[in-house]
N, C-alpha and C positions, 0 to 999 in steps of 0.2 A: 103454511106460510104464504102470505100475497102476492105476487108475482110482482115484480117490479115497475115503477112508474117507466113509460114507453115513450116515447117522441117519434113518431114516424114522420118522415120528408118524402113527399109521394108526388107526383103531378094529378092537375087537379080533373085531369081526364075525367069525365064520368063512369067509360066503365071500370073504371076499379072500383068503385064502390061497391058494385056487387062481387067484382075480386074478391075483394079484402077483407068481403063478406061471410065468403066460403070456411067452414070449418077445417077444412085441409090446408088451405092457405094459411089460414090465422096460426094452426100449430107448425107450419112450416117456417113460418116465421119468427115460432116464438111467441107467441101471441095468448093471449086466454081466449078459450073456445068460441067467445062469445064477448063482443065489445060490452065492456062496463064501468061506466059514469065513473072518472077523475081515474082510471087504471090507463090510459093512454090517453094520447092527445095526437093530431095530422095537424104539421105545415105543411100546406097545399097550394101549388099552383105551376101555372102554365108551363109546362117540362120542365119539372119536378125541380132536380138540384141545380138542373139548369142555369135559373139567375141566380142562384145563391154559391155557385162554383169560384173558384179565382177569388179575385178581389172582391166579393161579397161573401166570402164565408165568414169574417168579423158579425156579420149580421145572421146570420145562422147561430154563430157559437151564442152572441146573448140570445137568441129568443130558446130557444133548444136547451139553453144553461137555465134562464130564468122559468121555464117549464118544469123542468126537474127540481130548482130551488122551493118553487110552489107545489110541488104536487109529490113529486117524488123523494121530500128528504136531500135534498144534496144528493141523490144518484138514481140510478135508473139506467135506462137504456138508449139509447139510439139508433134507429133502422132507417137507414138510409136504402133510398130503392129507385130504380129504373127501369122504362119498361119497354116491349116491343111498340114499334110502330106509336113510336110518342112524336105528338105534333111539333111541339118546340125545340126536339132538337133535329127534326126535320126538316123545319124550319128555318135553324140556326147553321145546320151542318151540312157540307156538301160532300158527294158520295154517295157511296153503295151503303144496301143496310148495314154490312159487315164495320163498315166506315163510322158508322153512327153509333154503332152499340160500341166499338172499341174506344170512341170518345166517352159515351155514358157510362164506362167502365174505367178512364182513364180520372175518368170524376169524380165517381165515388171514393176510387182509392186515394185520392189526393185529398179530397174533403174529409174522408174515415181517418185521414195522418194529423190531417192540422186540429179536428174537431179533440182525437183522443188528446195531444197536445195541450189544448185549449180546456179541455173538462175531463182532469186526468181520473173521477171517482165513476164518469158514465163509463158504459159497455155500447161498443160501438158496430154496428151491422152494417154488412152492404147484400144487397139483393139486386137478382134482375128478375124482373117478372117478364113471361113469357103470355102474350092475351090469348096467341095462337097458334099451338095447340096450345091450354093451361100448364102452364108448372112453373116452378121457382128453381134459379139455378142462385145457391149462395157465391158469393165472391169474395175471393181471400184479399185483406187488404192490412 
């Protein structure tokens, strides 16, 4: 059986790509060992869920709904993810890192409520990636 169509929400950092690259990563997430054509798809950009948090999650749920409409059958997945030492919301956020990650985690879980709300057939993920040292801490939401 195929592993389900994925929508991953990432920031468009560059190093994740080789993250998200890693075999460890990818099954940590859920992921097939190996990215493959039409099995996932990345919304990417500047601190990740960032602009799409709050009143822009309307714009999240269609493109993320309309991914899975097209690719995934009406269902599939959603991994939502945040990561250490991410610019925008460095950017965005003042404070200690502690300060920063408890917003990027205040985020995910608010966006992981309204999304499941919103596209009751996906399965919804929240992650925080760690760049340094490597690893993935999942987050209950």
């Amino acid at each position: 059986m195929a592993a389900p169509f994925t929508v991953v929400v990432r920031c468009a950092d560059p190093r994740l790509e080789t993250f998200l690259l890693a075999e460890h990563h990818r099954s940590t997430l859920g992921l097939a060992p190996v990215r493959v054509d039409l099995g996932e798809a990345h919304i990417a950009n500047v601190g990740g869920l960032l602009p799409l948090a709050g009143a822009e999650v309307p714009r999240l749920v269609h493109d993320a709904g309309l991914l899975l409409r097209l690719f995934g059958g009406e269902s599939g997945r959603i991994v939502l993810t945040a990561h250490s030492s991410c610019g925008g919301y460095l950017d965005a956020v003042e404070g200690s890192d502690d300060t920063v990650r408890a917003r990027q985690e205040d985020d995910l879980r608010s966006t992981a409520h309204r999304l499941r709300g919103a596209i009751p057939h996906a399965v919804v993920d929240c992650y925080y990636l760690n760049l340094e040292p490597e690893c993935i801490d999942a987050i209950e939401a």
